[in-house]
C-alpha positions, 0 to 999 in steps of 0.5 A: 875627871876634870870639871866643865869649867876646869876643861874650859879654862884649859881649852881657853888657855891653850888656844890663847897660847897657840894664837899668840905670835911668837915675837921675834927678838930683834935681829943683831943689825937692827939693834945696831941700826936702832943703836945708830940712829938714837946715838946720832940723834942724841947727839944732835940735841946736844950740839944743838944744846951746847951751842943753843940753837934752839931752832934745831932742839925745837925741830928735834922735840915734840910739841907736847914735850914732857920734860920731868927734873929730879930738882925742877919738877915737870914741865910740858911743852916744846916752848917752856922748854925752849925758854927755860933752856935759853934761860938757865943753859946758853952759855951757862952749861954744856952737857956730855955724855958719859961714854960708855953710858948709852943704852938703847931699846926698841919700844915696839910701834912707838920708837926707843928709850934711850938712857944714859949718864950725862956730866955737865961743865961751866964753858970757860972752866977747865973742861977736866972740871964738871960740875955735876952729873945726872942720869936720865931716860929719853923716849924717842917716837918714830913716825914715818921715819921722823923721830921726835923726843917725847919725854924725858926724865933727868935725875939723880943729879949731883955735884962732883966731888972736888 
């Protein structure tokens, strides 16, 4: 025979299990739907980028914007990063994304994660010659149906080779 608290912990264990819903893996169309929107949303950012206007990167970020860099650190808030992109990127940098890169996830009650490689070029230079590449992580959140970045983190940062 089993101890008391052996049965009640087993009791406990199996209620807990039947109470958990099972969640339901997200369906082919609404991982494409997801897929879709991040696409068009990260390629809106950076358009915006490439052609610095910082009126639609600032209607695309949250306020409270955490932007951490693998070579500049962390920096919050929507307005240094504005700044500093007026600053070290318009007209400086231009960033595409790597085909083939993109991945895309739901993060349940909150939006996506969006990863990928990106390679940046000088404007002006043969655009066949980037400058360097970088992977990086974006979290999305959706309220209401309107999405704003959040985080995001650039890394792994490196010059090409020549």
């Amino acid at each position: 025979m089993l101890p008391l608290d052996a049965l009640r912990l087993g009791a406990l264990l199996l209620l807990t299990f039947l109470s958990m819903k099972a969640q339901a893996p997200q369906s082919p169309a609404d991982r494409n739907n997801l897929l879709q929107t991040i696409t068009a949303l990260d390629a809106s950012l950076f358009d915006a980028y490439n052609r610095c206007d910082l009126e639609k990167m600032g209607a695309l970020v949250a306020d409270d914007l955490e932007f951490y860099h693998d070579q500049t650190g962390l920096s919050v808030g929507k307005t240094p990063f504005l700044a500093d992109t007026k600053k070290y990127i318009c007209g400086k940098v231009r960033r595409d994304l790597i085909p083939g890169t993109l991945e895309v996830y739901p993060l349940k009650g909150y939006g996506a994660v969006e990863l990928g490689v990106h390679r940046f070029h000088h404007p002006g230079h043969d655009d066949t010659e980037a400058v360097g590449e970088a992977r990086f992580v974006m979290l999305w959140r959706n309220q209401g149906g309107a999405w704003t970045l959040t985080r995001v983190i650039s890394y792994d940062h490196a010059a090409m080779a020549k």
